[in-house]
C-alpha positions in Angstrom: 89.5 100.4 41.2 87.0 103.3 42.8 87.1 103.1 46.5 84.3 101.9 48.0 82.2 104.8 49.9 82.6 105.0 53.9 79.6 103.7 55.6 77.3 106.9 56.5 77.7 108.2 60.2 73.8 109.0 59.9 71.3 107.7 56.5 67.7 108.4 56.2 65.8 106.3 53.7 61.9 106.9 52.5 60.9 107.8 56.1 57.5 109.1 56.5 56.1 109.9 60.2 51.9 109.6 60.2 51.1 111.6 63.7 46.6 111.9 64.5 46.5 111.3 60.5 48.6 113.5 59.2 51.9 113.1 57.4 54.6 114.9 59.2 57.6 113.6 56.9 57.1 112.5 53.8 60.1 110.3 52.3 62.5 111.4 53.5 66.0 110.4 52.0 69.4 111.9 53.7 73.0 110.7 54.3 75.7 111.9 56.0 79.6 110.8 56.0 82.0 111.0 58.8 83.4 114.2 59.3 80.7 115.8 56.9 78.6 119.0 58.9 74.6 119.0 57.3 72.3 122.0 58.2 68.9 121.7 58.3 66.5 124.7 57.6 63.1 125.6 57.3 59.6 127.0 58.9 58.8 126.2 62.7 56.6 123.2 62.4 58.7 121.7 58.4 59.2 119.1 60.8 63.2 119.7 61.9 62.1 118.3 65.7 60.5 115.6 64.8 63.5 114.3 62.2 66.4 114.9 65.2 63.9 112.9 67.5 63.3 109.9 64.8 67.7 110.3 64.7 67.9 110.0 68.1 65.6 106.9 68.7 63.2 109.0 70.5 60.9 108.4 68.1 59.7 105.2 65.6 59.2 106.4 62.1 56.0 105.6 60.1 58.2 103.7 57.7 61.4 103.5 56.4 65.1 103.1 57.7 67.1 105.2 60.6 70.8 103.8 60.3 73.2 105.1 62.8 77.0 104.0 62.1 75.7 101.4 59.8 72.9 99.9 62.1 69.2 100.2 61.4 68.0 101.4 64.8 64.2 101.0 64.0 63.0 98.0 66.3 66.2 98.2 68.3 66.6 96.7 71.7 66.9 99.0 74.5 70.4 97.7 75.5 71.9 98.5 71.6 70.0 101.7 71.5 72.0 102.8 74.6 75.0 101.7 73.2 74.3 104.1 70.2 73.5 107.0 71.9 76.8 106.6 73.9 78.3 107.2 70.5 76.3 110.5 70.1 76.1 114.0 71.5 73.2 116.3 71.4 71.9 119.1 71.7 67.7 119.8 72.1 65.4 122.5 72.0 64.7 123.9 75.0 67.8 122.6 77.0 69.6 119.4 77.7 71.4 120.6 81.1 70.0 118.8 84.2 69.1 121.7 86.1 69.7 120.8 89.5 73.3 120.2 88.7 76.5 122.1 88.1 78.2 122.9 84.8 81.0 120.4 86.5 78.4 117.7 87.5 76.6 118.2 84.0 79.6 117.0 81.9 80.5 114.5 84.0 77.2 112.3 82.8 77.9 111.0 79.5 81.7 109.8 81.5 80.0 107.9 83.8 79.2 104.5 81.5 83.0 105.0 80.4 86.1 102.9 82.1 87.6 106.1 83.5 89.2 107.1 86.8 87.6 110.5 88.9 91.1 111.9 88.1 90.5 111.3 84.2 87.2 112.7 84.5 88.2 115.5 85.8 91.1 116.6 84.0 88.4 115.7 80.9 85.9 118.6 82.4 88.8 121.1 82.9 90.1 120.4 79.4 86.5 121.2 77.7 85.9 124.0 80.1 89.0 125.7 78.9 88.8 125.4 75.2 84.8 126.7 75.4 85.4 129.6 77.4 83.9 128.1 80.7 87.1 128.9 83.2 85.4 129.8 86.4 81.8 128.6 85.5 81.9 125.0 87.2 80.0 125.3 89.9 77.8 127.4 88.6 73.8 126.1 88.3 72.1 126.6 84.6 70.1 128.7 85.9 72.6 131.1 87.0 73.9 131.5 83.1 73.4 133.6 80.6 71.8 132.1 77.0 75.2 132.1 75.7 76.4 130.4 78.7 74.6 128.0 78.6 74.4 126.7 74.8 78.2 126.9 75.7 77.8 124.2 78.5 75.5 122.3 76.2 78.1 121.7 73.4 81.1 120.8 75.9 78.4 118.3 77.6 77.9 117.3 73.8 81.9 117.3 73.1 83.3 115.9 75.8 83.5 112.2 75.1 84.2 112.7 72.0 81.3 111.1 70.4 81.0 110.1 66.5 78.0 112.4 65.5 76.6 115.9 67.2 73.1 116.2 66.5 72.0 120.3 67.7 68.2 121.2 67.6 67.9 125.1 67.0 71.3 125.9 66.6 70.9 129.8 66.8 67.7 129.7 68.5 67.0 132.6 70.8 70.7 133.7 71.0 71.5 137.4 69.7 73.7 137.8 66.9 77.2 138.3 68.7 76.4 135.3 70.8 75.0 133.2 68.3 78.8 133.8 66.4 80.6 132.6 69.5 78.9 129.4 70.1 79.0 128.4 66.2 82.8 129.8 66.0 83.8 127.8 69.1 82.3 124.4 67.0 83.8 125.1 64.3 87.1 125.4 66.1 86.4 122.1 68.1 87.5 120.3 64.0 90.9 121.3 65.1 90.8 119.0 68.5 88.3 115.9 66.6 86.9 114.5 63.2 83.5 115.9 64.0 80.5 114.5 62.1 77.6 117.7 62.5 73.7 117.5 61.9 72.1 120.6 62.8 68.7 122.1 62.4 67.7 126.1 62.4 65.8 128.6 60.9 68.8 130.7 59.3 70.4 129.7 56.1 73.5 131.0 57.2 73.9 129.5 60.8 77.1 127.4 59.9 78.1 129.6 56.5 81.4 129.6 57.5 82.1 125.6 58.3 80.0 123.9 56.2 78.5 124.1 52.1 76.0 121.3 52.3 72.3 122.5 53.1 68.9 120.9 53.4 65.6 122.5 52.9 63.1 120.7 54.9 59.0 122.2 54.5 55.8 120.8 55.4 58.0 117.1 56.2 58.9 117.6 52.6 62.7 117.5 51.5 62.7 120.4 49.0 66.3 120.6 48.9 69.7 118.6 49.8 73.2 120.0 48.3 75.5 122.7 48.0 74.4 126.4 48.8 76.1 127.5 45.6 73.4 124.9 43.7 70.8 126.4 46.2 70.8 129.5 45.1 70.6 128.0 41.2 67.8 126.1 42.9 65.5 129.2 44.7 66.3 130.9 40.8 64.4 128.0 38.7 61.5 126.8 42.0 59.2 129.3 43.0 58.6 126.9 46.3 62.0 127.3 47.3 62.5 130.6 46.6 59.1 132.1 48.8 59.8 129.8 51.9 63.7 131.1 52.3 63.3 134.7 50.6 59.3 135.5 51.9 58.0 136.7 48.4 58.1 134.7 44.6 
Protein backbone atom coordinates (compact mmCIF):
# COMPACT_ATOMS: atom_id res chain seq x y z
CA UNK A 1 0.00 0.00 0.00
CA UNK A 2 1.66 3.68 -0.95
CA UNK A 3 1.22 5.96 1.99
CA UNK A 4 -0.95 8.46 1.54
CA UNK A 5 0.82 12.14 1.07
CA UNK A 6 0.91 14.45 4.30
CA UNK A 7 -1.52 17.29 3.96
CA UNK A 8 0.50 20.45 2.54
CA UNK A 9 1.65 23.03 5.39
CA UNK A 10 0.99 25.78 2.55
CA UNK A 11 -0.91 24.81 -1.36
CA UNK A 12 -1.48 27.33 -4.02
CA UNK A 13 -3.93 26.34 -6.62
CA UNK A 14 -4.67 28.42 -10.11
CA UNK A 15 -4.48 31.77 -8.23
CA UNK A 16 -4.52 34.72 -10.28
CA UNK A 17 -4.51 38.37 -8.57
CA UNK A 18 -6.37 41.17 -11.15
CA UNK A 19 -5.01 44.63 -9.41
CA UNK A 20 -6.39 48.35 -11.69
CA UNK A 21 -6.70 45.61 -14.66
CA UNK A 22 -3.82 44.06 -14.76
CA UNK A 23 -2.92 40.42 -13.91
CA UNK A 24 -0.42 40.33 -11.19
CA UNK A 25 -0.38 36.41 -10.75
CA UNK A 26 -1.33 34.36 -13.23
CA UNK A 27 -2.20 30.63 -12.07
CA UNK A 28 -0.34 30.10 -9.86
CA UNK A 29 0.04 26.39 -8.58
CA UNK A 30 2.58 25.62 -5.47
CA UNK A 31 2.68 23.15 -2.53
CA UNK A 32 4.66 22.76 0.28
CA UNK A 33 5.01 19.77 2.95
CA UNK A 34 5.87 20.00 6.57
CA UNK A 35 9.31 20.40 7.18
CA UNK A 36 10.04 21.19 3.40
CA UNK A 37 12.05 24.97 2.96
CA UNK A 38 10.73 26.64 -0.76
CA UNK A 39 12.69 29.78 -2.17
CA UNK A 40 11.17 32.07 -4.05
CA UNK A 41 13.17 34.25 -6.69
CA UNK A 42 12.80 36.61 -9.24
CA UNK A 43 12.66 40.56 -10.52
CA UNK A 44 11.41 43.36 -8.02
CA UNK A 45 7.84 43.69 -9.03
CA UNK A 46 7.52 39.19 -10.41
CA UNK A 47 5.08 39.51 -7.87
CA UNK A 48 6.96 37.65 -4.61
CA UNK A 49 4.99 40.48 -2.13
CA UNK A 50 2.03 40.17 -3.34
CA UNK A 51 2.08 36.00 -3.13
CA UNK A 52 3.45 36.22 0.80
CA UNK A 53 0.54 38.76 1.37
CA UNK A 54 -2.34 36.46 -0.51
CA UNK A 55 -0.29 33.48 2.10
CA UNK A 56 -0.81 35.51 4.82
CA UNK A 57 -4.56 36.50 4.42
CA UNK A 58 -3.55 39.95 3.81
CA UNK A 59 -4.82 39.76 0.71
CA UNK A 60 -8.03 37.99 -1.30
CA UNK A 61 -6.79 36.40 -4.49
CA UNK A 62 -8.62 37.03 -7.88
CA UNK A 63 -9.45 33.36 -7.98
CA UNK A 64 -8.28 30.25 -6.83
CA UNK A 65 -7.44 28.45 -3.54
CA UNK A 66 -5.02 29.64 -0.42
CA UNK A 67 -4.96 26.47 1.91
CA UNK A 68 -3.02 26.80 5.10
CA UNK A 69 -2.64 23.38 7.16
CA UNK A 70 -5.38 21.96 5.16
CA UNK A 71 -7.96 24.87 5.33
CA UNK A 72 -8.92 27.12 2.40
CA UNK A 73 -8.54 30.59 4.01
CA UNK A 74 -10.21 32.48 1.14
CA UNK A 75 -13.60 33.86 2.58
CA UNK A 76 -12.39 33.06 6.12
CA UNK A 77 -13.84 34.48 9.21
CA UNK A 78 -11.86 36.89 11.10
CA UNK A 79 -11.86 34.70 14.24
CA UNK A 80 -10.32 31.41 12.16
CA UNK A 81 -7.96 33.65 10.28
CA UNK A 82 -6.44 34.59 13.61
CA UNK A 83 -6.35 31.28 14.74
CA UNK A 84 -4.14 30.56 11.50
CA UNK A 85 -1.88 33.15 11.76
CA UNK A 86 -1.14 32.09 15.43
CA UNK A 87 0.15 28.99 13.75
CA UNK A 88 2.54 31.15 11.52
CA UNK A 89 5.67 33.33 11.76
CA UNK A 90 6.74 35.98 9.48
CA UNK A 91 8.90 37.98 8.40
CA UNK A 92 7.99 41.36 5.88
CA UNK A 93 9.70 43.69 3.85
CA UNK A 94 10.46 46.55 5.42
CA UNK A 95 10.23 45.31 9.12
CA UNK A 96 7.89 43.55 11.34
CA UNK A 97 9.43 44.98 14.86
CA UNK A 98 7.05 47.36 16.69
CA UNK A 99 9.22 50.11 16.96
CA UNK A 100 8.40 51.61 20.09
CA UNK A 101 9.15 48.45 21.86
CA UNK A 102 12.15 46.51 23.08
CA UNK A 103 13.69 43.36 21.50
CA UNK A 104 12.28 41.74 25.02
CA UNK A 105 8.76 43.32 24.66
CA UNK A 106 8.86 42.50 20.77
CA UNK A 107 9.00 38.65 21.27
CA UNK A 108 6.79 38.61 23.92
CA UNK A 109 3.65 39.34 21.34
CA UNK A 110 2.93 36.34 19.49
CA UNK A 111 3.08 34.63 23.67
CA UNK A 112 0.53 36.69 24.67
CA UNK A 113 -2.83 34.71 23.04
CA UNK A 114 -0.89 31.56 24.53
CA UNK A 115 -1.87 29.84 28.12
CA UNK A 116 1.61 30.76 29.54
CA UNK A 117 2.87 32.14 32.90
CA UNK A 118 5.29 35.71 32.81
CA UNK A 119 7.87 33.18 34.12
CA UNK A 120 7.37 30.85 30.97
CA UNK A 121 7.54 33.79 28.81
CA UNK A 122 10.42 34.77 29.92
CA UNK A 123 12.53 32.00 30.18
CA UNK A 124 11.00 31.49 26.36
CA UNK A 125 12.69 35.12 25.39
CA UNK A 126 16.04 34.24 27.07
CA UNK A 127 16.06 30.85 25.37
CA UNK A 128 15.63 32.45 21.69
CA UNK A 129 17.87 35.42 22.62
CA UNK A 130 20.65 33.01 23.33
CA UNK A 131 20.54 30.60 20.44
CA UNK A 132 20.35 33.90 17.89
CA UNK A 133 23.10 35.71 19.20
CA UNK A 134 20.94 38.42 21.07
CA UNK A 135 22.66 38.08 24.81
CA UNK A 136 22.64 41.61 26.01
CA UNK A 137 20.27 43.11 23.29
CA UNK A 138 16.79 43.06 25.24
CA UNK A 139 16.21 46.23 26.09
CA UNK A 140 17.52 47.50 23.28
CA UNK A 141 14.91 49.71 20.72
CA UNK A 142 15.03 48.59 16.80
CA UNK A 143 16.17 51.55 16.15
CA UNK A 144 19.23 51.29 18.09
CA UNK A 145 20.36 47.93 15.95
CA UNK A 146 22.27 47.29 13.37
CA UNK A 147 20.52 45.57 9.83
CA UNK A 148 21.82 42.41 11.05
CA UNK A 149 20.55 42.99 14.34
CA UNK A 150 17.57 43.40 13.57
CA UNK A 151 16.64 40.66 10.87
CA UNK A 152 18.10 38.71 13.92
CA UNK A 153 15.23 39.94 16.28
CA UNK A 154 12.81 39.41 13.48
CA UNK A 155 13.42 35.59 13.10
CA UNK A 156 13.46 34.93 17.05
CA UNK A 157 10.05 37.03 17.04
CA UNK A 158 9.21 34.64 14.02
CA UNK A 159 10.74 31.37 16.06
CA UNK A 160 9.65 31.81 19.24
CA UNK A 161 6.42 30.02 19.53
CA UNK A 162 7.29 27.70 17.54
CA UNK A 163 4.88 28.09 14.75
CA UNK A 164 4.13 25.44 11.91
CA UNK A 165 5.24 27.60 8.79
CA UNK A 166 7.86 30.75 8.52
CA UNK A 167 7.00 32.81 5.75
CA UNK A 168 10.28 35.63 5.18
CA UNK A 169 9.76 38.45 2.55
CA UNK A 170 13.36 39.53 1.12
CA UNK A 171 15.31 37.10 2.88
CA UNK A 172 18.86 38.83 2.06
CA UNK A 173 17.47 42.15 1.35
CA UNK A 174 19.74 45.01 2.09
CA UNK A 175 22.05 42.89 4.34
CA UNK A 176 25.87 42.70 3.25
CA UNK A 177 27.29 39.48 2.39
CA UNK A 178 28.84 38.42 5.88
CA UNK A 179 25.65 39.36 7.55
CA UNK A 180 23.32 38.04 5.12
CA UNK A 181 25.36 34.37 5.99
CA UNK A 182 24.74 34.85 9.67
CA UNK A 183 21.08 35.33 9.67
CA UNK A 184 20.50 32.40 7.00
CA UNK A 185 23.13 30.10 8.93
CA UNK A 186 21.43 30.79 12.30
CA UNK A 187 17.89 29.43 10.40
CA UNK A 188 19.22 26.78 9.14
CA UNK A 189 20.59 25.85 12.55
CA UNK A 190 17.13 26.59 14.24
CA UNK A 191 16.17 22.56 12.16
CA UNK A 192 18.19 21.21 14.96
CA UNK A 193 15.80 22.81 17.86
CA UNK A 194 12.12 22.28 15.46
CA UNK A 195 10.61 20.65 12.27
CA UNK A 196 10.64 23.98 10.48
CA UNK A 197 8.39 24.34 7.39
CA UNK A 198 10.29 27.56 5.34
CA UNK A 199 8.69 29.80 2.41
CA UNK A 200 10.99 32.45 1.48
CA UNK A 201 11.14 35.02 -1.26
CA UNK A 202 14.55 36.98 -2.63
CA UNK A 203 16.25 38.07 -5.40
CA UNK A 204 19.38 35.66 -5.13
CA UNK A 205 19.30 32.14 -6.28
CA UNK A 206 21.57 31.11 -3.76
CA UNK A 207 20.07 32.74 -0.54
CA UNK A 208 19.33 29.22 1.21
CA UNK A 209 21.92 27.06 -1.12
CA UNK A 210 23.05 25.44 1.77
CA UNK A 211 19.57 24.21 3.51
CA UNK A 212 17.37 23.74 0.87
CA UNK A 213 17.34 22.21 -3.13
CA UNK A 214 13.74 23.08 -4.07
CA UNK A 215 13.47 26.65 -6.02
CA UNK A 216 10.80 28.64 -7.65
CA UNK A 217 11.11 31.07 -10.46
CA UNK A 218 8.35 33.53 -10.15
CA UNK A 219 8.30 36.59 -13.28
CA UNK A 220 5.81 38.88 -14.36
CA UNK A 221 3.11 36.78 -11.68
CA UNK A 222 4.17 33.97 -13.95
CA UNK A 223 5.53 30.62 -12.36
CA UNK A 224 8.39 29.90 -14.78
CA UNK A 225 9.84 27.37 -12.62
CA UNK A 226 9.21 24.97 -9.45
CA UNK A 227 11.83 21.99 -8.62
CA UNK A 228 15.22 21.16 -7.86
CA UNK A 229 18.16 23.51 -8.69
CA UNK A 230 20.01 20.64 -10.22
CA UNK A 231 16.80 20.44 -12.88
CA UNK A 232 17.07 24.34 -12.90
CA UNK A 233 20.09 24.62 -14.26
CA UNK A 234 18.87 21.78 -17.11
CA UNK A 235 15.93 24.12 -17.26
CA UNK A 236 17.87 27.89 -17.92
CA UNK A 237 20.04 25.32 -20.65
CA UNK A 238 16.78 24.31 -22.90
CA UNK A 239 14.40 28.10 -21.96
CA UNK A 240 15.85 31.18 -23.13
CA UNK A 241 13.11 32.96 -20.65
CA UNK A 242 14.64 31.40 -17.74
CA UNK A 243 17.96 31.65 -18.66
CA UNK A 244 17.99 35.86 -19.39
CA UNK A 245 15.86 36.73 -16.18
CA UNK A 246 18.49 34.72 -13.69
CA UNK A 247 21.77 35.06 -15.85
CA UNK A 248 20.98 38.82 -17.52
CA UNK A 249 21.92 37.84 -21.18
CA UNK A 250 20.28 34.66 -23.70
Amino acid sequence: MTPSQPTPVLELRKVFQHVGGRCLLNAVDLRVDPGEWLLIIGPNGAGKSLLIRLVLGLDVPSAGQVRLFGEDIVGLGDRPMRALRRRLGAVLQGGSLLEDMTVAENLLVPLRSRPLTRGEMARAVRLVLTRLQLDGLENHLPRSLSLGQRRRVELARALIHGPGLIVWDGLTDGLDPVAAHEVVALLGAEREHQNLTLVATDNRPDALSEYTSRIAVLDQGRLLFDGCRADLESAMAERLELRYLLQGRP
